[in-house]
Structure formats: C-alpha cells, structure tokens
N, C-alpha and C positions, 0 to 999 in steps of 0.2 A: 504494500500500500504506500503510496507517496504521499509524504505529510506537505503540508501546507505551508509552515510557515518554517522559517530558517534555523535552526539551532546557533551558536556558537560553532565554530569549528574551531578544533585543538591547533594541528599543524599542517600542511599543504605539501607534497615537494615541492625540490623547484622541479620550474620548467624544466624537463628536456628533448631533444631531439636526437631522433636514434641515426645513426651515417648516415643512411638511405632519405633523410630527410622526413622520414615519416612521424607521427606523434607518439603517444602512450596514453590508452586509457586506462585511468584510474579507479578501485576500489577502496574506498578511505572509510574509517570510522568520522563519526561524529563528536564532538565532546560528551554529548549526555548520550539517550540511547539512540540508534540509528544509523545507518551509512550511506554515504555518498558515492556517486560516481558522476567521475570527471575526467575530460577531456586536456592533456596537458598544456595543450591553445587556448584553453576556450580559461573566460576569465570568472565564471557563473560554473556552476555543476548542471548535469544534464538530469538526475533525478536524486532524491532521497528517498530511502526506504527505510523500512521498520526492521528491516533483519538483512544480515549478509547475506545468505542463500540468494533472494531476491537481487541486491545489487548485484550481486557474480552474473548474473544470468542475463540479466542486462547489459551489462559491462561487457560480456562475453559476446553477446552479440551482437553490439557496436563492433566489438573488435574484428570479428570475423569477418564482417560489413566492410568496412574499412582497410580489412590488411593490415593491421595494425598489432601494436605489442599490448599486453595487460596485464597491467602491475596490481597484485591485491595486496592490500596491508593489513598488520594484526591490531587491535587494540593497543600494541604496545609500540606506533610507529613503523615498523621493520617492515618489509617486504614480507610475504608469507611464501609467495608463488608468483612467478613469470611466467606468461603464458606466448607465443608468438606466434600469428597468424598472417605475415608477411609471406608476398609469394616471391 
C-alpha cells in the first residue's frame, strides 16, 4: 500500500552512475516504519510502501524495465543485495 504523506527519511546514497552511464534503482528504508524506492536521478522517490516485500517488487520491476542495476538496503544502511538487469 503507498502511504500518502512523507515520513522523515534517515539517509539517501549518493548519487551514482554505473560506467555504462546507466542509473540505480533504489530500495531504502524509511526513518519510522516503511520503504522507499528511488531512482538515483530522480530527486523525489517513485513510491512508498508499508513493507519491503512490496518495495522489492516494484523496484525490481523498474529495474528490469529499464536495464538497470538495484540496490536494496537493510535497516541498518548497508546494501543487503545487488541485483543487475543491464543487457
């Protein structure tokens, strides 16, 4: 379910760009409960949801959409998993 209004967000990466010039979408937590998923261009997130399941699955299919790499992160920051869908 996509919430409506914005939480707080803890921390962001930076931007990067992979050689290929292409982006990375992102799987982030939220400060309180919930996750985001973002685009490493884009300056706004594409959706918030109530549970990670959910964002992965979205995120995952931007990515595959796109060609693109996707980065999920754990609660604690870190990368959890890299996934690459570049042809």
């Amino acid at each position: 379910m996509v919430k409506k209004n914005t939480p707080h967000i803890t921390q962001l990466p930076v931007e990067k760009v992979i050689n290929n010039g292409s982006t990375i979408e992102y799987v982030l937590p939220l400060g309180g409960d919930g996750w985001m998923v973002k685009n490493s261009r884009s300056k706004t997130f594409t959706v918030i949801t109530d549970n990670k399941r959910e964002a992965v699955s979205i995120a995952r299919g931007i990515a595959k959409t796109k060609q693109i790499q996707l980065e999920i992160y754990g609660r604690d920051g870190n990368i959890e998993k890299t996934e690459s869908y570049a042809s």
